[in-house]
KEKOL-98888 format. One record per atom (N, C-alpha, C): x, y, z; residue in three letters. Coordinates in steps of 0.02 Angstrom, whole numbers, plus 50000, padded with zeros to 5 digits. Layout:
<sites>
XYZALA;...
</sites>
This chain:
<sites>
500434994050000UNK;500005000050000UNK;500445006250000UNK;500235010549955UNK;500795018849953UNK;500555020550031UNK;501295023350065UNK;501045027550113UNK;500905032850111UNK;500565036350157UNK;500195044150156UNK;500765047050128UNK;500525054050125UNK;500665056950070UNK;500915063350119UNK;501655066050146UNK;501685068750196UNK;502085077550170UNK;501925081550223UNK;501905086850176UNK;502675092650193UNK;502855097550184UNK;503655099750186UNK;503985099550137UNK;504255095650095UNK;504855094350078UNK;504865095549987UNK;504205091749972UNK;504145092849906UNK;503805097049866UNK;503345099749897UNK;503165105949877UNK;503075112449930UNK;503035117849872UNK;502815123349931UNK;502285126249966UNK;502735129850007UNK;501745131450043UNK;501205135949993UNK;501815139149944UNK;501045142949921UNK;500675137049855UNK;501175130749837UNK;500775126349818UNK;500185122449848UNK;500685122149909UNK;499885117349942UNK;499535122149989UNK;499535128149996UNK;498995134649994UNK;498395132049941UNK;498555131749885UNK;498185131249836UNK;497865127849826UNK;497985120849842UNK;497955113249819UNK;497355113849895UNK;497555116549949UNK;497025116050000UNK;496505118349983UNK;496775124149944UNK;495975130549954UNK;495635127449887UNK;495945122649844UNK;495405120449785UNK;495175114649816UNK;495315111549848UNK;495065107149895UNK;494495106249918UNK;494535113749954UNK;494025117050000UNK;493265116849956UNK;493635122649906UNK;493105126349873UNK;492665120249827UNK;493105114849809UNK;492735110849742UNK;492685102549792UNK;492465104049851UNK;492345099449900UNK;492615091249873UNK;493435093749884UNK;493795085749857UNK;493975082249933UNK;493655084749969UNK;493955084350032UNK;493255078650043UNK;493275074650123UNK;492745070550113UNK;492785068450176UNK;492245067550222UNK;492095064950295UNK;492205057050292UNK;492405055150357UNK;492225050450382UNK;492075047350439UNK;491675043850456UNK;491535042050531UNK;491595037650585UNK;491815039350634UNK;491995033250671UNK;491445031250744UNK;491085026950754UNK;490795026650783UNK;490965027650875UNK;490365029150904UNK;490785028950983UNK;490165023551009UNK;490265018851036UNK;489865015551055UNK;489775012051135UNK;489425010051164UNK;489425005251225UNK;489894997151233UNK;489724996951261UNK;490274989451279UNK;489984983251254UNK;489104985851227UNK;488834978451195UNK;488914982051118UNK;489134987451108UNK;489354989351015UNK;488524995250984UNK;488334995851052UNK;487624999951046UNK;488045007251015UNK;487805010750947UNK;488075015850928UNK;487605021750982UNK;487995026450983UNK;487945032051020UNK;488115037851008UNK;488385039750952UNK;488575042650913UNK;489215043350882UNK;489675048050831UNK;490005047550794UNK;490645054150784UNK;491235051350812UNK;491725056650768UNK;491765059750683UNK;491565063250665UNK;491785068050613UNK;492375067850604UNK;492825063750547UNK;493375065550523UNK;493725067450448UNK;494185070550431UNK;494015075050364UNK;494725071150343UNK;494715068550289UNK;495235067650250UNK;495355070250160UNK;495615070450145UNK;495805072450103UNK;496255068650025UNK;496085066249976UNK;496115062249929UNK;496695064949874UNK;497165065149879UNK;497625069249824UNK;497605065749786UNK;497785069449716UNK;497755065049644UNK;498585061549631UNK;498505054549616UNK;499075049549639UNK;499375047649713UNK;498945051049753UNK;499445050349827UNK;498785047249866UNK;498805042849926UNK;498455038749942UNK;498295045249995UNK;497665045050035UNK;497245046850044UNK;497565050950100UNK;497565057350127UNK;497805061950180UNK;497485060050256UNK;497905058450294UNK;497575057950361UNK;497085064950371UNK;496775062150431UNK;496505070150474UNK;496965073850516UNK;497455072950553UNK;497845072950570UNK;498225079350525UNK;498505075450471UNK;498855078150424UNK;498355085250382UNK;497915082950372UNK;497575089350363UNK;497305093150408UNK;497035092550458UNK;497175098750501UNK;497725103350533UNK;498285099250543UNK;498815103850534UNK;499125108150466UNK;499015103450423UNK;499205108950367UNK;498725114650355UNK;498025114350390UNK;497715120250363UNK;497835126050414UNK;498065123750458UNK;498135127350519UNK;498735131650505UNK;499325128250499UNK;499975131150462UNK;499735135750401UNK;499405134950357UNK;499145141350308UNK;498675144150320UNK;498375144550390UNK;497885148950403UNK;497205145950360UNK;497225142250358UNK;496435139150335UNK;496115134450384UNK;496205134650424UNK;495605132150500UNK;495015133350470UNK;494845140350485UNK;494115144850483UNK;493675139950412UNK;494085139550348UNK;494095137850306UNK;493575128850304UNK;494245126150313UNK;494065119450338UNK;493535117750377UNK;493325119250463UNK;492865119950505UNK;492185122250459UNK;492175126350419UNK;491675128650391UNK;491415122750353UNK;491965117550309UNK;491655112550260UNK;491625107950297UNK;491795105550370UNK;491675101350387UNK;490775100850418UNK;490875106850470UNK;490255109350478UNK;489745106650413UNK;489745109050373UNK;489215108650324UNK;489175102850291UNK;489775098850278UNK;489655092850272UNK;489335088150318UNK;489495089450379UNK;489105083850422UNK;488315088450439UNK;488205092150414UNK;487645093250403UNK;487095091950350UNK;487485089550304UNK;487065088050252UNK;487115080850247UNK;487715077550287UNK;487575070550279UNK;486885068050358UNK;486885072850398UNK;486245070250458UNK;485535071950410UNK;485605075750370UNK;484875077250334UNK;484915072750279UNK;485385067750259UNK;485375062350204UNK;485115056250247UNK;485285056250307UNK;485125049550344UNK;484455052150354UNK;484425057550377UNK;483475058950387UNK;483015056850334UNK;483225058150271UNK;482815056750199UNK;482775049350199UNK;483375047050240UNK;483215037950220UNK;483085036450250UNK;482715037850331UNK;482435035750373UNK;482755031650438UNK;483335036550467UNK;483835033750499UNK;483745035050581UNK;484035034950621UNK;483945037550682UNK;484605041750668UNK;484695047450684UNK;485455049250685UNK;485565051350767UNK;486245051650764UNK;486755049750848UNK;486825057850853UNK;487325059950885UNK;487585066050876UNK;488145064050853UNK;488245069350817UNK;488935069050806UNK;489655071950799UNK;490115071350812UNK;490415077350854UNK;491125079250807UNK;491355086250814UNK;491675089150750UNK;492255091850809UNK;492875093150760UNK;493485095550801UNK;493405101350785UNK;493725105750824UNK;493985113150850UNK;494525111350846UNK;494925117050802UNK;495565119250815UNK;495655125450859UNK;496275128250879UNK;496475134150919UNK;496475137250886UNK;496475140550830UNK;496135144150784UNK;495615147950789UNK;494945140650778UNK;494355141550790UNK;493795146750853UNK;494575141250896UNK;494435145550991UNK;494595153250995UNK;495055154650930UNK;495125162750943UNK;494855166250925UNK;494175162850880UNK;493805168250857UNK;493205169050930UNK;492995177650892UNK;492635180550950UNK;491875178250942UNK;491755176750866UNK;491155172850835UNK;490895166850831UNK;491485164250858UNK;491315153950877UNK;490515151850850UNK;490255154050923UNK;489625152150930UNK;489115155750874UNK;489225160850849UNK;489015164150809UNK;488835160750745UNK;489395160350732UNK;489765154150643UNK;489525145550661UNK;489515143450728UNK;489395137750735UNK;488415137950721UNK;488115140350767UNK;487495141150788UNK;487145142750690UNK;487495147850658UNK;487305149650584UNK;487315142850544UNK;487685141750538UNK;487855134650499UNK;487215127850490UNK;487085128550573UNK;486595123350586UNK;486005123650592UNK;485955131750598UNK;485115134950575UNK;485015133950503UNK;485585135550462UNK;485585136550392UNK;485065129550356UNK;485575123250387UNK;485255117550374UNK;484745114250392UNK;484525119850459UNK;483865116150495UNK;484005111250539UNK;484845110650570UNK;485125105650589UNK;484905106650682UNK;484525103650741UNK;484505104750795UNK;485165104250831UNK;485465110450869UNK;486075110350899UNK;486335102650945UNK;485705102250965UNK;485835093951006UNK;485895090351004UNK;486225089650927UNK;486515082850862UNK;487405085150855UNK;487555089950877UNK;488355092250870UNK;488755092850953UNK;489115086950938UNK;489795089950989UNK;490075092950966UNK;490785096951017UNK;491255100050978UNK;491795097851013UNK;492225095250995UNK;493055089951031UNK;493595096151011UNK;493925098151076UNK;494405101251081UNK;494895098751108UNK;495705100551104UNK;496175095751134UNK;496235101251199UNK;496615098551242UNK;497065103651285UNK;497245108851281UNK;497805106651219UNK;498175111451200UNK;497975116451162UNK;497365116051115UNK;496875121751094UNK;496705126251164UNK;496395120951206UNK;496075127351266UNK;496715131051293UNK;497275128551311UNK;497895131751338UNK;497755138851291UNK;497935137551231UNK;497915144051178UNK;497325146551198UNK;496825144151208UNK;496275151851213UNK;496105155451252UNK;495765159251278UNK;495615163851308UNK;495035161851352UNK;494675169551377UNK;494345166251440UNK;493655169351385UNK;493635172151331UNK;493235174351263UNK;493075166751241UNK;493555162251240UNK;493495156551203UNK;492795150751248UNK;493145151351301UNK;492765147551351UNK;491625150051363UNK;491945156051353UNK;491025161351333UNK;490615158351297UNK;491175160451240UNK;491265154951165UNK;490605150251183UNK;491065145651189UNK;490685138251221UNK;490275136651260UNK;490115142051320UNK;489495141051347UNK;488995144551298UNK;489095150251271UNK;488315151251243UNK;488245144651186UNK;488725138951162UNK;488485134851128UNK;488115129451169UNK;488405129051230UNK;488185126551274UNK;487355123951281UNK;487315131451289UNK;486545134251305UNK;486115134451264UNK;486265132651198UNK;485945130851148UNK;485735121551097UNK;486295118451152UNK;486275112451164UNK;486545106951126UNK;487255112151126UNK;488085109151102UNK;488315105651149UNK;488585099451126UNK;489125097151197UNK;489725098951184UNK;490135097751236UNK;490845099651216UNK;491295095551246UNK;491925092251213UNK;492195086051254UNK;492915089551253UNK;493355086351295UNK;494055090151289UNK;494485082651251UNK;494805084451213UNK;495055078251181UNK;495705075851200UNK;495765068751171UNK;496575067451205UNK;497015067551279UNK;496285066851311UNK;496595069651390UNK;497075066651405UNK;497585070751459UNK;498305069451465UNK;498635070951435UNK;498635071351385UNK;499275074151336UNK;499365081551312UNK;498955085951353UNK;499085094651345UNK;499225095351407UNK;498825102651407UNK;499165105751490UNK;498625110051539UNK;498085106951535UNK;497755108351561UNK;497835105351643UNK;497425111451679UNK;497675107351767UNK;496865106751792UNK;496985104451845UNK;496355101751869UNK;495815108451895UNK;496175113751901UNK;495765121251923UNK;495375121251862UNK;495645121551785UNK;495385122551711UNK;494755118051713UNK;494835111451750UNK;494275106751703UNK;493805110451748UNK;493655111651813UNK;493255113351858UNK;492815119251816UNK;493135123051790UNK;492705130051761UNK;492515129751707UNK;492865123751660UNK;492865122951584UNK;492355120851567UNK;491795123851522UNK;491165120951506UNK;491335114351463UNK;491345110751492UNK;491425103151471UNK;490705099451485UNK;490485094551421UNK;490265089151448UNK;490495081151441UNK;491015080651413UNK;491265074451395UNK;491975075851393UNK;492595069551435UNK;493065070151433UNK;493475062851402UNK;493935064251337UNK;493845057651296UNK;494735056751330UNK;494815051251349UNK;495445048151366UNK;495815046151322UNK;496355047751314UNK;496935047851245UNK;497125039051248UNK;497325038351186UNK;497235031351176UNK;498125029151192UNK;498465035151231UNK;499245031351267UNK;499025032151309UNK;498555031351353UNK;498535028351419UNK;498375020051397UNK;498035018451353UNK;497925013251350UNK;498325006151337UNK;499075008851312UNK;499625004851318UNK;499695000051362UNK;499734995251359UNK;499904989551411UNK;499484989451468UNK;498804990351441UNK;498194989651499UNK;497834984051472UNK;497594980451502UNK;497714978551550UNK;498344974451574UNK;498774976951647UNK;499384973551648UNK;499944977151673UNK;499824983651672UNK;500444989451669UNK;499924993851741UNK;500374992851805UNK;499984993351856UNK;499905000251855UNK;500555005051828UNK;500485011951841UNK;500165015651796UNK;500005011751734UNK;499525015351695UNK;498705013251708UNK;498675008451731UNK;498115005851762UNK;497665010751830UNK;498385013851875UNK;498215016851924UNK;498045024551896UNK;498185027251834UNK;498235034351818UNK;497395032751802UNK;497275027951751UNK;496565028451721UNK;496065029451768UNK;495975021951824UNK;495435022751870UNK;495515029951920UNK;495925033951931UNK;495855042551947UNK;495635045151894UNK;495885045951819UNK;495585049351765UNK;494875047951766UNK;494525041351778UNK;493895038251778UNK;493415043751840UNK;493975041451891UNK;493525043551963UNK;493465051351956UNK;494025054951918UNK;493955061851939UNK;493105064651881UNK;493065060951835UNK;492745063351784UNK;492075062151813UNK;492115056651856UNK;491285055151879UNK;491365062651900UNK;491765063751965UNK;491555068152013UNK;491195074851981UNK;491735074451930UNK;491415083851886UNK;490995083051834UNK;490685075151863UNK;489955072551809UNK;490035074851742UNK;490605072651708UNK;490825072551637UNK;490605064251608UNK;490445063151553UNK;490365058051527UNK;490975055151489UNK;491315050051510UNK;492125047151472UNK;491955042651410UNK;492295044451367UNK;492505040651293UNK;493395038951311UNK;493215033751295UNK;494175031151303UNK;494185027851218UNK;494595032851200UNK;494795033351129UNK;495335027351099UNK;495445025351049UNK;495955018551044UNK;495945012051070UNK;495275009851075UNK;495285003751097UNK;495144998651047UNK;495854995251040UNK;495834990151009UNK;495834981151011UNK;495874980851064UNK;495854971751094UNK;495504973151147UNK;495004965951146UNK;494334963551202UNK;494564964751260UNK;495214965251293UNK;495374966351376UNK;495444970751363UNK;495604974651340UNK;495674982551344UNK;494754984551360UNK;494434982951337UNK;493834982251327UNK;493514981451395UNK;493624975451409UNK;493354972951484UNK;493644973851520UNK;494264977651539UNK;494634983051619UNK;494344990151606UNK;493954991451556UNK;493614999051549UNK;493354998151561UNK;492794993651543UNK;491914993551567UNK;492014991551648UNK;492444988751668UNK;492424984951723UNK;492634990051783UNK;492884995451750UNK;493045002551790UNK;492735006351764UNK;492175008451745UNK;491535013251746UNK;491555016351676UNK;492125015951628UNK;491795018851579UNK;491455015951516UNK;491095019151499UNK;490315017151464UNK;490345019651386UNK;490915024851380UNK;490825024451300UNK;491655022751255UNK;491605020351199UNK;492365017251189UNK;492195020251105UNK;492905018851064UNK;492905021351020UNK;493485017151003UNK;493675014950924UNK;494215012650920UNK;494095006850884UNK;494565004850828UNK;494545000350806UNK;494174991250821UNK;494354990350866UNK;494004984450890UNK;493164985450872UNK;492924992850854UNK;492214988650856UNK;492034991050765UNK;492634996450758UNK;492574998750668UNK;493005004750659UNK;493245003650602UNK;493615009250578UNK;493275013550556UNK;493225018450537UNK;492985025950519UNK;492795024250452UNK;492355026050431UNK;491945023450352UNK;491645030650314UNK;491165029650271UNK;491015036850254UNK;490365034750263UNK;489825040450276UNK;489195040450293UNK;488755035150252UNK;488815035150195UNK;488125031550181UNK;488345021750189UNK;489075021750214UNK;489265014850251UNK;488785012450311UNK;488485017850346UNK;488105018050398UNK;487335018250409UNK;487195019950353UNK;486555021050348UNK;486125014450379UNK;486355010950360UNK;485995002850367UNK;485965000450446UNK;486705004050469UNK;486555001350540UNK;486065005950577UNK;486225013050567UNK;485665019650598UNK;484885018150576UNK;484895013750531UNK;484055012550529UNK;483705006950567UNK;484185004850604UNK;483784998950642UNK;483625001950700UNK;483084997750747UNK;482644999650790UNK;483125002650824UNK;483844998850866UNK;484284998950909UNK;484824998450879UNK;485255004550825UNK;485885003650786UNK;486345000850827UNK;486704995750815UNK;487014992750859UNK;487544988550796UNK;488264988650814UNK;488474986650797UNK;488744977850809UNK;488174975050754UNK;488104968250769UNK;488944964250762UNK;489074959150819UNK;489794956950810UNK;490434964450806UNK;490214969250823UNK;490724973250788UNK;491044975150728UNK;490524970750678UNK;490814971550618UNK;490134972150549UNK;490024976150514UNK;489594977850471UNK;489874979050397UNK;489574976350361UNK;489604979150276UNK;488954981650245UNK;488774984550265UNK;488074983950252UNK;488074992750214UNK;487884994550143UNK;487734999550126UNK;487075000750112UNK;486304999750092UNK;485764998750076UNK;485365004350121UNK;485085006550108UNK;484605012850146UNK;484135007550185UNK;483675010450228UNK;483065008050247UNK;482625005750193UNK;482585001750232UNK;481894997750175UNK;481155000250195UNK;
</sites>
């Protein structure tokens, strides 16, 4: 398989300036989703992720494209097509008669510095008729470190309109325990290197069940991100947390991969594993 297609060296920035912003504009860019589910594979809703398809080069992480848009100042840019893409794919599952999850979109530090957040977010989803209480918004740490106490406003008036908001990757920025206390959070997703050598690795074992216990206390709801093998599986559930994400139950697909499971009574990912493209019958 070609590997990704990584960016620096071979071309320039005001090439791939360009190559982004035609991207953007002539929507070559393209979602995909990864489910977050329960411990019996019950869907619950879905990460938003944006990759990007270059011509001859195998397919751009998300990863890789959100930092490069960030580096040319196209955040605002991006956020905008993602936004609207996962808006028009919840009103495609509506036409086929789906249940849809929420589903939840990244923030960059970028995003957090605008004074309009909620403004540009809240527009977007009126535009489509989309109800706010179908969108998370996943921020890392290290975004909130960068923002302000404007940013945090930000987010409660999305709040209040009935946005969730998760902090992403926990552990691996720099947030301290005073921040989570004030931070309009409702979901805190556990970075998938804690999950290294769990079950088995006593001191990473001992960091989680505190990450677990502190999150009950500030009644946050936990996603533990990267879970890929059944014990990893059963020392989470078996220590309180209730939503998982991660290969073991599916890789990230593109929307109308899903359709079939969102139309059943109880979308649930049967065995953990689905092929199923066909709309509702």
């Amino acid at each position: 398989m070609t590997p990704p297609r990584r960016f620096g060296r071979s071309a320039t920035p005001a090439a791939l300036d360009d190559a982004l912003r035609s991207a953007i504009r002539h929507r070559d860019l393209y979602l995909e989703y990864q489910p977050q589910v329960t411990a019996r594979g019950e869907v619950r809703g879905f990460e938003a992720l944006v990759r990007w398809q270059r011509e001859r080069f195998a397919a751009v992480p998300p990863a890789d494209v959100v930092a490069l848009a960030h580096r040319l100042s196209l955040a605002d840019a991006l956020t905008e097509f993602v936004l609207d893409q996962v808006c028009l794919d919840i009103l495609d599952w509506r036409d086929q008669g789906a249940t849809v999850p929420r589903i939840a979109v990244n923030l960059t530090a970028m995003d957090l510095a605008r004074d309009d957040l909620a403004a540009r977010v809240l527009r977007r989803l009126h535009h489509h008729r989309i109800d706010p209480a179908r969108l998370d918004l996943e921020l890392t740490e290290t975004a909130l470190a960068l923002g302000s106490g404007a940013a945090r406003r930000q987010l409660s008036l999305l709040r209040a309109e009935g946005v969730r908001v998760a902090i992403d990757d926990f552990g691996t920025g720099h947030s301290s325990l005073a921040e989570l206390v004030v931070l309009p959070l409702d979901t805190l997703k556990i970075d998938r290197g804690f999950l290294t050598d769990v079950p088995g690795d006593a001191r990473r074992e001992h960091v989680l069940r505190h990450v677990v216990e502190l999150a009950d206390d500030l009644e946050l709801r936990v996603v533990a991100e990267g879970v890929e093998r059944p014990e990893q599986l059963a020392w989470l559930a078996h220590h309180g947390v209730a939503r998982f994400q991660g290969h073991l139950f599916h890789r990230a697909a593109p929307a109308a991969f899903w359709t079939a499971t969102l139309c059943r009574e109880r979308p649930t990912l049967t065995g953990w594993e689905t092929t199923e493209l066909a709309g509702c019958s």
